[in-house]
FIFIDREN-939735 format. One record per residue: residue number from 1; residue in three letters; x, y, z of N, C-alpha, C in turn. Coordinates in steps of 0.001 Angstrom, whole numbers, plus 524288, in hexadecimal, padded with zeros to 5 digits. Each point is the difference from the previous one (the first is absolute). Example, Ala and Ser with C-alpha at 12.3 -4.5 7.8 and 13.67 -1.06 7.14 Angstrom:
BEGIN
<torgu><resi>1</resi><resn>Ala</resn><n_x>83386</n_x><n_y>7E9C6</n_y><n_z>81E78</n_z><ca_x>7FC86</ca_x><ca_y>804A6</ca_y><ca_z>80000</ca_z><c_x>80384</c_x><c_y>804B0</c_y><c_z>80000</c_z></torgu>
<torgu><resi>2</resi><resn>Ser</resn><n_x>7FEA2</n_x><n_y>8041A</n_y><n_z>7FD30</n_z><ca_x>80334</ca_x><ca_y>804A6</ca_y><ca_z>8003C</ca_z><c_x>7FCFE</c_x><c_y>80442</c_y><c_z>802DA</c_z></torgu>
END
This chain:
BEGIN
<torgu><resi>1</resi><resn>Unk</resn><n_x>55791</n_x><n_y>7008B</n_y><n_z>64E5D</n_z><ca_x>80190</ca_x><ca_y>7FB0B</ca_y><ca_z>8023D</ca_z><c_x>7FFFF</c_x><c_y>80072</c_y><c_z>805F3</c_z></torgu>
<torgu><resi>2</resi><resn>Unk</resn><n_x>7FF8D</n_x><n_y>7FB79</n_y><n_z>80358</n_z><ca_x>7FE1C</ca_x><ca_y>800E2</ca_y><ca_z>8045A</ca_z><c_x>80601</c_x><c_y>80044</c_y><c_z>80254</c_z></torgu>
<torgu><resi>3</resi><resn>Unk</resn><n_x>80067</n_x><n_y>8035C</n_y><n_z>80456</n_z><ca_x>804F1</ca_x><ca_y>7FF3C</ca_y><ca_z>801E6</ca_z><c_x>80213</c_x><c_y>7FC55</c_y><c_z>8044B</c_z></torgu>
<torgu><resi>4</resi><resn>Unk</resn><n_x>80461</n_x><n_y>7FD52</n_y><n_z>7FEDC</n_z><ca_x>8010F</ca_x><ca_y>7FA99</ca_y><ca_z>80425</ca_z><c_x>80333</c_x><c_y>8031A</c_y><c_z>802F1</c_z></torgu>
<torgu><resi>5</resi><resn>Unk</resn><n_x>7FE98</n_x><n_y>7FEC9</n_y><n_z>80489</n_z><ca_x>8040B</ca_x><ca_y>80159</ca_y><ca_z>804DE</ca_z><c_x>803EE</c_x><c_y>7FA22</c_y><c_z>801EE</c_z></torgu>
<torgu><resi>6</resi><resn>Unk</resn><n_x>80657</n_x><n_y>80121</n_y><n_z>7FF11</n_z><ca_x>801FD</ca_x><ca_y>7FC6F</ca_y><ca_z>800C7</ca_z><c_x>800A4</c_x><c_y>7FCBD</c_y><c_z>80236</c_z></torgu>
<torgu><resi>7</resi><resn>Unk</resn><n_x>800AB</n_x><n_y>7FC03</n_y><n_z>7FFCC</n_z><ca_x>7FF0A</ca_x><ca_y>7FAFD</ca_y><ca_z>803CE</ca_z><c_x>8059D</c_x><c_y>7FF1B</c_y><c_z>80486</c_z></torgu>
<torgu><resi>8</resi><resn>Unk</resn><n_x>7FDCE</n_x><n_y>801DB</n_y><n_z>80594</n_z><ca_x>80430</ca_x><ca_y>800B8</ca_y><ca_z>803AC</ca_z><c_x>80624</c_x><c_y>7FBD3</c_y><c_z>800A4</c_z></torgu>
<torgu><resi>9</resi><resn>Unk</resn><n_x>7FDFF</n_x><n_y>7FC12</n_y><n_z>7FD0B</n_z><ca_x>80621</ca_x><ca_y>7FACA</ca_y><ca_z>7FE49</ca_z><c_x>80152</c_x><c_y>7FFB6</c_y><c_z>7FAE5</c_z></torgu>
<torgu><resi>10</resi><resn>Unk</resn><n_x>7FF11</n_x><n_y>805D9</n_y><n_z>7FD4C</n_z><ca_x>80239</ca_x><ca_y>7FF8A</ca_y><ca_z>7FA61</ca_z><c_x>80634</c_x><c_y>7FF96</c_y><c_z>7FF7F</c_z></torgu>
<torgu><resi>11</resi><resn>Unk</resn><n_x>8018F</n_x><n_y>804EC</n_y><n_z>80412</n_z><ca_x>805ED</ca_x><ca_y>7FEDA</ca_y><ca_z>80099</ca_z><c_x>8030C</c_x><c_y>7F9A6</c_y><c_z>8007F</c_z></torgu>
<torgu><resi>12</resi><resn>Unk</resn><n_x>7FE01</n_x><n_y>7FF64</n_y><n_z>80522</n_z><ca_x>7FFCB</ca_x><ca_y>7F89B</ca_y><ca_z>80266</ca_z><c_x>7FFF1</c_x><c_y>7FC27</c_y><c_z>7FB5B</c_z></torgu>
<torgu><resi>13</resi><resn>Unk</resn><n_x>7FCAD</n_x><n_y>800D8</n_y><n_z>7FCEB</n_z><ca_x>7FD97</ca_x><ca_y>7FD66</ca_y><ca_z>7FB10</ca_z><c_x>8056D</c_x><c_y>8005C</c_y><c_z>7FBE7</c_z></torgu>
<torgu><resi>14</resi><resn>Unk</resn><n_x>80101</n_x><n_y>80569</n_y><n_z>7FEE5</n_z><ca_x>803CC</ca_x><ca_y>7FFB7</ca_y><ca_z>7FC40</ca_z><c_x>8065A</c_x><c_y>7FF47</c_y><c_z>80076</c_z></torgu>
<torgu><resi>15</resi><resn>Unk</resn><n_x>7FF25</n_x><n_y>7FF87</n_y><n_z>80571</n_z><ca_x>804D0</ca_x><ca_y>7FFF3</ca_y><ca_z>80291</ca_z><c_x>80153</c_x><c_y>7FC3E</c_y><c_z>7FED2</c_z></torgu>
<torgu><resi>16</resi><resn>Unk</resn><n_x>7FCD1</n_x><n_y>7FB23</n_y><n_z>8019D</n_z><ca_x>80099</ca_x><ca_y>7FA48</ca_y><ca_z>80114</ca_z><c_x>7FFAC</c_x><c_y>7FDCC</c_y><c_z>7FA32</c_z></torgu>
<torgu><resi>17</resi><resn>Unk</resn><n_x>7FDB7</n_x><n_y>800C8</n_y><n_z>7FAE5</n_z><ca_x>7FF6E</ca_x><ca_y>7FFB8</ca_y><ca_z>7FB23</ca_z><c_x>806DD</c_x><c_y>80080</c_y><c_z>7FC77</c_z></torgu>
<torgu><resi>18</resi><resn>Unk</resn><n_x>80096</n_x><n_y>803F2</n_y><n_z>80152</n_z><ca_x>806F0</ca_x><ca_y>80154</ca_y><ca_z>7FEEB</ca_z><c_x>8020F</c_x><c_y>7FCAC</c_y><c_z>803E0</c_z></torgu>
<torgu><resi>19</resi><resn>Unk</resn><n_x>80136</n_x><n_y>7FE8D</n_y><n_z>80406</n_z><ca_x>802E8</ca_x><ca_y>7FD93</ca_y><ca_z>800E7</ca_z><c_x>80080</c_x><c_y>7FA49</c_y><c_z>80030</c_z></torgu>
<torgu><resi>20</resi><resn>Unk</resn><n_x>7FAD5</n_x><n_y>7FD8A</n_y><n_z>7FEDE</n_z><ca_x>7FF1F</ca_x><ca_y>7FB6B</ca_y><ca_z>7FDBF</ca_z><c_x>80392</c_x><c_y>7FF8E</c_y><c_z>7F9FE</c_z></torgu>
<torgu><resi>21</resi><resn>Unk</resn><n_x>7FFCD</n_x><n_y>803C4</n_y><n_z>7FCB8</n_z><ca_x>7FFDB</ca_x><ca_y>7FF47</ca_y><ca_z>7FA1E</ca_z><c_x>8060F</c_x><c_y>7FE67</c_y><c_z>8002C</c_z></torgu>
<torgu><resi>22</resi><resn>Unk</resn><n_x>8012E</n_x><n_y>7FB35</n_y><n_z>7FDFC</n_z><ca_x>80744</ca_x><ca_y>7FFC8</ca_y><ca_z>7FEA5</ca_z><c_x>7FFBE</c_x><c_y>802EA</c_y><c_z>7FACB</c_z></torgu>
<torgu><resi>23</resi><resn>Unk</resn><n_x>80603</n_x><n_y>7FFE2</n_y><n_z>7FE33</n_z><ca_x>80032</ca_x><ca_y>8043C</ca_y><ca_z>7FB55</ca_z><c_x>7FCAD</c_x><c_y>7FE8E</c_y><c_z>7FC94</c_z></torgu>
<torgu><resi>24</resi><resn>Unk</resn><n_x>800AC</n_x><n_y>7FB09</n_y><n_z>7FD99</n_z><ca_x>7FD46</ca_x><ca_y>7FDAD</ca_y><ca_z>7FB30</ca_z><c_x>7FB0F</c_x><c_y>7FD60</c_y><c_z>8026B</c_z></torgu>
<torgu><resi>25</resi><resn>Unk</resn><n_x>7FCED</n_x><n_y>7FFBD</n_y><n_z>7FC3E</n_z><ca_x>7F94C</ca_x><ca_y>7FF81</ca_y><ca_z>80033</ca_z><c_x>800DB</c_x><c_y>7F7F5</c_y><c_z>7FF21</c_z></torgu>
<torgu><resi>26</resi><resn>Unk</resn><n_x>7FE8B</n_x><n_y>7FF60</n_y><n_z>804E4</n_z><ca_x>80031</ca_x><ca_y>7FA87</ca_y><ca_z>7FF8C</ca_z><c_x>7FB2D</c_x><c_y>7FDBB</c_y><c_z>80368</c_z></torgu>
<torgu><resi>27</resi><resn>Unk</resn><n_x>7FE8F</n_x><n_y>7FB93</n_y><n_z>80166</n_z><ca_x>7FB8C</ca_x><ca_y>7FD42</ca_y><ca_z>800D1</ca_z><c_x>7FEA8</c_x><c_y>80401</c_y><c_z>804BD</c_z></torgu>
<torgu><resi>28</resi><resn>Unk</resn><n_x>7FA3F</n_x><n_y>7FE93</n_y><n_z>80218</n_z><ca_x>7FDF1</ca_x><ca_y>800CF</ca_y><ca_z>80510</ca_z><c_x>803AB</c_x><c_y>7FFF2</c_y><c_z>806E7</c_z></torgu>
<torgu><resi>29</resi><resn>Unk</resn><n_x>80443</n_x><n_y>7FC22</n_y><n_z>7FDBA</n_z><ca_x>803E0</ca_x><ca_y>7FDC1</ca_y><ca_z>8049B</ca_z><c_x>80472</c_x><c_y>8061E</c_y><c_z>7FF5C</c_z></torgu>
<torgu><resi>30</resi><resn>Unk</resn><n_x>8006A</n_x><n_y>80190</n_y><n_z>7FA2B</n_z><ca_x>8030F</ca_x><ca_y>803A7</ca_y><ca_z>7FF70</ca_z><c_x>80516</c_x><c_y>7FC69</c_y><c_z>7FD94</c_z></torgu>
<torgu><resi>31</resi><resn>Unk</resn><n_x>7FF10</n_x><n_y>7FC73</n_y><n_z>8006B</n_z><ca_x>8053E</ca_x><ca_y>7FC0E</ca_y><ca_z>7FB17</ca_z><c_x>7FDD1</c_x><c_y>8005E</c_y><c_z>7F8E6</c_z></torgu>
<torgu><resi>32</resi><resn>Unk</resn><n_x>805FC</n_x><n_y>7FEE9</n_y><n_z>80078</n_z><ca_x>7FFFF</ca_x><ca_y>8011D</ca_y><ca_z>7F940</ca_z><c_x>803BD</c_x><c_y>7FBC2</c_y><c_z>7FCD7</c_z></torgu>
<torgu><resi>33</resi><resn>Unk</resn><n_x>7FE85</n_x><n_y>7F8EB</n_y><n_z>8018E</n_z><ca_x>7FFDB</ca_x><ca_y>7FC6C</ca_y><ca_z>7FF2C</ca_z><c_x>7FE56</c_x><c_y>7FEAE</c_y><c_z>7FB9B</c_z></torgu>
<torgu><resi>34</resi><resn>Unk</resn><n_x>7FB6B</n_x><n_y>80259</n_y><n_z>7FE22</n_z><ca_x>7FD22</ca_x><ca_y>7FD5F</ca_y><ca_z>7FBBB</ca_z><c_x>80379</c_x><c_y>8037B</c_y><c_z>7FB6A</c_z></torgu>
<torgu><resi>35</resi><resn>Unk</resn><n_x>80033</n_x><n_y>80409</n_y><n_z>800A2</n_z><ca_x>80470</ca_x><ca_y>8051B</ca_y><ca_z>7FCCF</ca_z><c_x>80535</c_x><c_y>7FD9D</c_y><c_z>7FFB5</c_z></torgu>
<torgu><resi>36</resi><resn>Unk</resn><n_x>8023B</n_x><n_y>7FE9B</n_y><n_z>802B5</n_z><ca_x>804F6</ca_x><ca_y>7FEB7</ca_y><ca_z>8009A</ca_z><c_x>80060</c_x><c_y>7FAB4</c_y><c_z>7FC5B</c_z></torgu>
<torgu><resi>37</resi><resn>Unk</resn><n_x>7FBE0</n_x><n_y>7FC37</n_y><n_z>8002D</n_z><ca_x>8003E</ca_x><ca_y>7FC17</ca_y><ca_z>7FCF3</ca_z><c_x>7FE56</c_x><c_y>80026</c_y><c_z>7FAE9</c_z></torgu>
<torgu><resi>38</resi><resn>Unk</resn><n_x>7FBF3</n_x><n_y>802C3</n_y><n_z>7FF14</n_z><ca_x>7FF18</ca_x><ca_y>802D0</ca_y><ca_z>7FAB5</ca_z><c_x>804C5</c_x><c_y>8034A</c_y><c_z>7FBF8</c_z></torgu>
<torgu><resi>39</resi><resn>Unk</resn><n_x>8030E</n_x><n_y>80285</n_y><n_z>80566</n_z><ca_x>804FE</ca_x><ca_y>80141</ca_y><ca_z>7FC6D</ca_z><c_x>803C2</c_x><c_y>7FB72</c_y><c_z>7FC80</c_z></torgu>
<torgu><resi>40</resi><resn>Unk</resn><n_x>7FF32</n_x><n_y>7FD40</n_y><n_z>80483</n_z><ca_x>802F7</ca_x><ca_y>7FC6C</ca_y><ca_z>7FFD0</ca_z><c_x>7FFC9</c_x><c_y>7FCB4</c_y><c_z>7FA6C</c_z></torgu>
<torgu><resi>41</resi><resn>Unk</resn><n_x>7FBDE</n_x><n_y>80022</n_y><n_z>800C5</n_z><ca_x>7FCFE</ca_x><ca_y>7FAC6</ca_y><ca_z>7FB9D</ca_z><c_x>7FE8D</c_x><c_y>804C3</c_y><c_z>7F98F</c_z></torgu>
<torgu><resi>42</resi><resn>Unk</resn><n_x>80090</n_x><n_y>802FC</n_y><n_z>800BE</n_z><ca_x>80169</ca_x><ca_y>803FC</ca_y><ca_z>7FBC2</ca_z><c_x>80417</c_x><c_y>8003D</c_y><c_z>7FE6F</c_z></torgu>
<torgu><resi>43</resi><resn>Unk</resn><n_x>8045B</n_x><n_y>8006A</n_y><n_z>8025B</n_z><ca_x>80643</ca_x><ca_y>7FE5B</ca_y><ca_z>7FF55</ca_z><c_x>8014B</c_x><c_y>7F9FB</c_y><c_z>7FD76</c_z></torgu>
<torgu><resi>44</resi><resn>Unk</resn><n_x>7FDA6</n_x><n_y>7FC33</n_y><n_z>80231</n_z><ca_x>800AE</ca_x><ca_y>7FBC2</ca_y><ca_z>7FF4C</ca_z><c_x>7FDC8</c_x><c_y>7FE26</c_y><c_z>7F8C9</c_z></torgu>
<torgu><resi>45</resi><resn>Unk</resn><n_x>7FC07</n_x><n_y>8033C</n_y><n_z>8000A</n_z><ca_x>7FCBD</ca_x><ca_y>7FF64</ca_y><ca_z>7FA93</ca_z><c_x>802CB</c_x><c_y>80275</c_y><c_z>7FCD0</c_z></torgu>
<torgu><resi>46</resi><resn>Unk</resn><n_x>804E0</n_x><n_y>805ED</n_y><n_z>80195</n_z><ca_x>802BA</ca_x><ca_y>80233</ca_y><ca_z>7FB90</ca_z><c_x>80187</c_x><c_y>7FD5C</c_y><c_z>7FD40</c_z></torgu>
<torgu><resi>47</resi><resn>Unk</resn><n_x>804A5</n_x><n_y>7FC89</n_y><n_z>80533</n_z><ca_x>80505</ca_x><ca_y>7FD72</ca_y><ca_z>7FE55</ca_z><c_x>7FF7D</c_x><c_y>7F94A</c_y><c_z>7FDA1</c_z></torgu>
<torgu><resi>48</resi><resn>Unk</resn><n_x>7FAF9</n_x><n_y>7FFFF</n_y><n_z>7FF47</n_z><ca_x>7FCB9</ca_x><ca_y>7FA8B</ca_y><ca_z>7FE13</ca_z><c_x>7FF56</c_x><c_y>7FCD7</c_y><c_z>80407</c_z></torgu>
<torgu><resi>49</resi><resn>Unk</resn><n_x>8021E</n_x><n_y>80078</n_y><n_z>80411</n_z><ca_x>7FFA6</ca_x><ca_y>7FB07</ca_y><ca_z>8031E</ca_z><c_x>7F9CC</c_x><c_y>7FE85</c_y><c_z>800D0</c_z></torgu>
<torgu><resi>50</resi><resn>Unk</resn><n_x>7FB47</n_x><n_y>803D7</n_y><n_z>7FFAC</n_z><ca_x>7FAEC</ca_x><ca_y>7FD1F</ca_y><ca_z>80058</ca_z><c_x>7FD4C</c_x><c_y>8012B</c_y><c_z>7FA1F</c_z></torgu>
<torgu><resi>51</resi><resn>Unk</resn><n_x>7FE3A</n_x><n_y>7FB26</n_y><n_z>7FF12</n_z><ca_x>7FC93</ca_x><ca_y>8000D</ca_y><ca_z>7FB09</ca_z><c_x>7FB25</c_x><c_y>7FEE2</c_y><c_z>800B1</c_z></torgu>
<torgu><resi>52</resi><resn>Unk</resn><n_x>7FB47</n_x><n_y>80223</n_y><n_z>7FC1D</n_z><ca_x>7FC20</ca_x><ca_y>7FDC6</ca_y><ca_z>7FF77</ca_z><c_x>7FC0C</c_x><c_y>80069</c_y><c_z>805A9</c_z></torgu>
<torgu><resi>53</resi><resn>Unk</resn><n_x>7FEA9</n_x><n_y>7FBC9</n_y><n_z>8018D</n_z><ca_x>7FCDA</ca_x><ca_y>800BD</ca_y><ca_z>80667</ca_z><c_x>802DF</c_x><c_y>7FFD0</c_y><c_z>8045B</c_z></torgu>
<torgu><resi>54</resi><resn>Unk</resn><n_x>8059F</n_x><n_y>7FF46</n_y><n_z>8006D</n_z><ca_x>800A6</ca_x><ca_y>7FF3B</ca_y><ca_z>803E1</ca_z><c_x>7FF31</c_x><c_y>80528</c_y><c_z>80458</c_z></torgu>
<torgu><resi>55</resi><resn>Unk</resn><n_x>80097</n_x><n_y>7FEC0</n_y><n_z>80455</n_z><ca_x>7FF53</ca_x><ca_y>80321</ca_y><ca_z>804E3</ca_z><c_x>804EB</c_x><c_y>80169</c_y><c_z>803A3</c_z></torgu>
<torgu><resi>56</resi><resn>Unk</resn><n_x>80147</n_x><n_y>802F7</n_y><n_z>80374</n_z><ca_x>803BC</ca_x><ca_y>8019B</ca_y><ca_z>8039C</ca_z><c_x>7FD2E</c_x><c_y>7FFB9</c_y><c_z>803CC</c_z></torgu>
<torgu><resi>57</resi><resn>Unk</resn><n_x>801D5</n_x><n_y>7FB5E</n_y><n_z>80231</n_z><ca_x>7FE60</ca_x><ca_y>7FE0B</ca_y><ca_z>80499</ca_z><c_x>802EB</c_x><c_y>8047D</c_y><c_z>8058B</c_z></torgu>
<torgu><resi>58</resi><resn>Unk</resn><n_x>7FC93</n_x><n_y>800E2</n_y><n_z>8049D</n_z><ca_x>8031A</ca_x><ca_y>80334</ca_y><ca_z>8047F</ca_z><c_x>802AB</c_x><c_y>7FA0A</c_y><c_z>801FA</c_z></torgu>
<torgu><resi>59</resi><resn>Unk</resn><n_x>80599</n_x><n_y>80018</n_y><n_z>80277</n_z><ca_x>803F3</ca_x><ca_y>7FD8B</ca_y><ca_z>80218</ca_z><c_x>800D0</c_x><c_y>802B3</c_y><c_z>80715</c_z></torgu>
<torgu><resi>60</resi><resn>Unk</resn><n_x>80174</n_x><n_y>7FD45</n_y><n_z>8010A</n_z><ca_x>800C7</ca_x><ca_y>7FF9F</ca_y><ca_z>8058B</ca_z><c_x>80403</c_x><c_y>80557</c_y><c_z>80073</c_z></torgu>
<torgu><resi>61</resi><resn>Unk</resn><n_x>8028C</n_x><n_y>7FF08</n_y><n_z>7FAE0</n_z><ca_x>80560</ca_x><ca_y>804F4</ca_y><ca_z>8031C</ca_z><c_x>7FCA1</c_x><c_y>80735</c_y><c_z>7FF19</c_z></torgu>
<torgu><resi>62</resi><resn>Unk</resn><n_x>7FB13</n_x><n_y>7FD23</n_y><n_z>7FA7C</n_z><ca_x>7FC24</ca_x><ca_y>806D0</ca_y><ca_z>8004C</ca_z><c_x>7FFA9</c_x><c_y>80119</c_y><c_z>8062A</c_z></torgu>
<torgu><resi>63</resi><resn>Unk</resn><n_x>7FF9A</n_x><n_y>7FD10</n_y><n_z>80349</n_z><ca_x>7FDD9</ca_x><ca_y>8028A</ca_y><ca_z>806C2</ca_z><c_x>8022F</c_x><c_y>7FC74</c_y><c_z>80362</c_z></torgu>
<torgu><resi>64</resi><resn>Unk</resn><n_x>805B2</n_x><n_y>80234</n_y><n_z>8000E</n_z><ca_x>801B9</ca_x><ca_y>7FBFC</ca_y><ca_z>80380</ca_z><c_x>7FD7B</c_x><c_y>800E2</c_y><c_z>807A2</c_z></torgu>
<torgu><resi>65</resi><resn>Unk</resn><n_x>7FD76</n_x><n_y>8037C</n_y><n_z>7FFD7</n_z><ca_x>7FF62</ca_x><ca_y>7FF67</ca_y><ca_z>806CA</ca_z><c_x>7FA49</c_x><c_y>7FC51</c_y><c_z>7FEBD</c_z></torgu>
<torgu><resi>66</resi><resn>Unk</resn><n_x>7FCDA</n_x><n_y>80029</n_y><n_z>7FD91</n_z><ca_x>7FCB5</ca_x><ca_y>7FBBF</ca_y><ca_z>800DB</ca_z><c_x>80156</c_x><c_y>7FB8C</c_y><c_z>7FE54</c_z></torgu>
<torgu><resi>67</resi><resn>Unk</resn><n_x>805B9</n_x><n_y>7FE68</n_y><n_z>7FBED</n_z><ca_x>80301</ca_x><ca_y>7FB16</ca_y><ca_z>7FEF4</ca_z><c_x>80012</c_x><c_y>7FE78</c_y><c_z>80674</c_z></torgu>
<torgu><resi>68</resi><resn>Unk</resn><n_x>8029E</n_x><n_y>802C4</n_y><n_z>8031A</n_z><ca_x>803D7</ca_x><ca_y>7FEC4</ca_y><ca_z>804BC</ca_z><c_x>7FC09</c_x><c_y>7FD97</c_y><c_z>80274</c_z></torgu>
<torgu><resi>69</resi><resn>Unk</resn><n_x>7FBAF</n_x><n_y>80270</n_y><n_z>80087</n_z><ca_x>7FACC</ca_x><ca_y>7FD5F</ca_y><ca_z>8039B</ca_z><c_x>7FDD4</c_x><c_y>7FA47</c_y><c_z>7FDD9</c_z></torgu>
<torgu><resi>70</resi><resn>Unk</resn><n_x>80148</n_x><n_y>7FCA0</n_y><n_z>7FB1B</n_z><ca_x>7FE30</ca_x><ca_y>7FB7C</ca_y><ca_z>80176</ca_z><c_x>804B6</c_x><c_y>7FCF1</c_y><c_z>801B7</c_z></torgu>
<torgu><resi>71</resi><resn>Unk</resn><n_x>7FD8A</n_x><n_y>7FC16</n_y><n_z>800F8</n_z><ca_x>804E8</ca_x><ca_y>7FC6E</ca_y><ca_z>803FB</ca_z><c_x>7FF33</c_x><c_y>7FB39</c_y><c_z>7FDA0</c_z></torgu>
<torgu><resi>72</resi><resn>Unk</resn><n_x>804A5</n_x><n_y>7FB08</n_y><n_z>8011F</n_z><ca_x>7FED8</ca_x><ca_y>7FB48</ca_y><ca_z>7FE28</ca_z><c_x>7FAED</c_x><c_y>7FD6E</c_y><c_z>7FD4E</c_z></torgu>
<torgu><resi>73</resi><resn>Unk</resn><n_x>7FC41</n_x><n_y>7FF58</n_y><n_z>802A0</n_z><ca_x>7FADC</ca_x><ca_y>7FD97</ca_y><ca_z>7FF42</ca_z><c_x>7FE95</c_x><c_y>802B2</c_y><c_z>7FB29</c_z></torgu>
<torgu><resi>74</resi><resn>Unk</resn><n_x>80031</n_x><n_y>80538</n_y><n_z>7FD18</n_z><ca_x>7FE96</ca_x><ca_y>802D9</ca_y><ca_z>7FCB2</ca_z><c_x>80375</c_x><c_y>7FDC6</c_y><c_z>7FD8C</c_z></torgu>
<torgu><resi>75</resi><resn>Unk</resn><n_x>80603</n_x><n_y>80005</n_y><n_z>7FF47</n_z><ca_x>802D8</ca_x><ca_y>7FE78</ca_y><ca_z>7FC10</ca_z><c_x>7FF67</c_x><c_y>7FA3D</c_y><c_z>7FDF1</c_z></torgu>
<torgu><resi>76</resi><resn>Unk</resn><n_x>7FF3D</n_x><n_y>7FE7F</n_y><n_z>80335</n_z><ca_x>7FF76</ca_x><ca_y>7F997</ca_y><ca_z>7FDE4</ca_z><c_x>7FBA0</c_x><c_y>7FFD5</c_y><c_z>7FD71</c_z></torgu>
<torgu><resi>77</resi><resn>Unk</resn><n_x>7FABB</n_x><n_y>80150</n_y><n_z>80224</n_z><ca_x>7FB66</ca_x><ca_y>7FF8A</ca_y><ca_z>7FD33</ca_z><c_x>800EC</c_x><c_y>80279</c_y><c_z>7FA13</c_z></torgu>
<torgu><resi>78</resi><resn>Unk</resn><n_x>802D5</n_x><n_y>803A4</n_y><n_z>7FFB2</n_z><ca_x>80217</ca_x><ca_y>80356</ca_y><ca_z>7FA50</ca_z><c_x>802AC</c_x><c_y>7FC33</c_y><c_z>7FCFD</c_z></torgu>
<torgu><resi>79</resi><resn>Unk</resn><n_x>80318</n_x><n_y>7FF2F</n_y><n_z>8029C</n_z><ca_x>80464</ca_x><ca_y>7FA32</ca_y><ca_z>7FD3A</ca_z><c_x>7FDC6</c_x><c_y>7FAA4</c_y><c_z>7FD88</c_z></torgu>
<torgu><resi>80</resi><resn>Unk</resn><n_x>7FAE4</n_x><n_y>7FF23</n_y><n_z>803A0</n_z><ca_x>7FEE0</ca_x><ca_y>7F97F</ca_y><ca_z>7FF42</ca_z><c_x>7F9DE</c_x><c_y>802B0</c_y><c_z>7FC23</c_z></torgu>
<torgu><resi>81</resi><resn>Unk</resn><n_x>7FF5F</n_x><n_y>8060A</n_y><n_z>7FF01</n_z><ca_x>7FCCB</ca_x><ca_y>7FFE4</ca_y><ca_z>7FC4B</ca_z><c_x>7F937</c_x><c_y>80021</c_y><c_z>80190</c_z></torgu>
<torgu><resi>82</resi><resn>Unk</resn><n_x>80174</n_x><n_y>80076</n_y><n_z>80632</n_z><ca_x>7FA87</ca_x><ca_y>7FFB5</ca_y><ca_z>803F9</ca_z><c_x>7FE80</c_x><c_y>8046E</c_y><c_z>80028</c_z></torgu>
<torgu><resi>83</resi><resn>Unk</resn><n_x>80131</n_x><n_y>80628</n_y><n_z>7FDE2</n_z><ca_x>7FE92</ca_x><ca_y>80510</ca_y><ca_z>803F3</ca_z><c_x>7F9D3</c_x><c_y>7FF8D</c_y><c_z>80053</c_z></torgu>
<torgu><resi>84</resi><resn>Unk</resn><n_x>7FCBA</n_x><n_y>7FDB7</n_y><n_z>7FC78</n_z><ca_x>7FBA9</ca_x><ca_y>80283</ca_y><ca_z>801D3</ca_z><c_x>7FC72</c_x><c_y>7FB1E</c_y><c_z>7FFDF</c_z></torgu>
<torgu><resi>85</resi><resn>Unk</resn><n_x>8020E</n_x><n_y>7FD2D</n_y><n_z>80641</n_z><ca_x>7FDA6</ca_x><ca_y>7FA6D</ca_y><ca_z>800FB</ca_z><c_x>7FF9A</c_x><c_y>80313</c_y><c_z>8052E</c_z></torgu>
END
């Protein structure tokens, strides 16, 4: 086999790889939103509360710092049933 001589930012490389990684294996962003609601909605299916097709919708309080970021104009459009006008 031919021999590779190491690539001079392997350290750099793995450095920055670990310290990106949060504990648990969650999206590209490194959140674990979609997990957290999946638990959720696994729990919810024990105790019967979901039957059949329904879904577990993500809620504002799953991420509240991007809750905090919309403002009026977002809530109302949510309210009067407009979000995606």
């Amino acid at each position: 086999m031919t021999e590779r001589k190491p690539h001079p930012d392997n350290e750099l490389i793995d450095q920055m790889q670990q310290d990106s990684m949060p504990g648990a294996q969650g999206s590209a962003s490194g959140g674990t939103l979609a997990t957290d609601v999946g638990s959720r909605a696994e729990l919810h299916e024990a105790e019967g509360q979901l039957e059949g097709e329904e879904i577990e919708r993500v809620t504002g309080s799953d991420n509240p710092a991007q809750n905090e970021r919309m403002g009026d104009k977002t809530y109302d459009k949510i309210r009067s049933g407009q979000q995606n006008g």
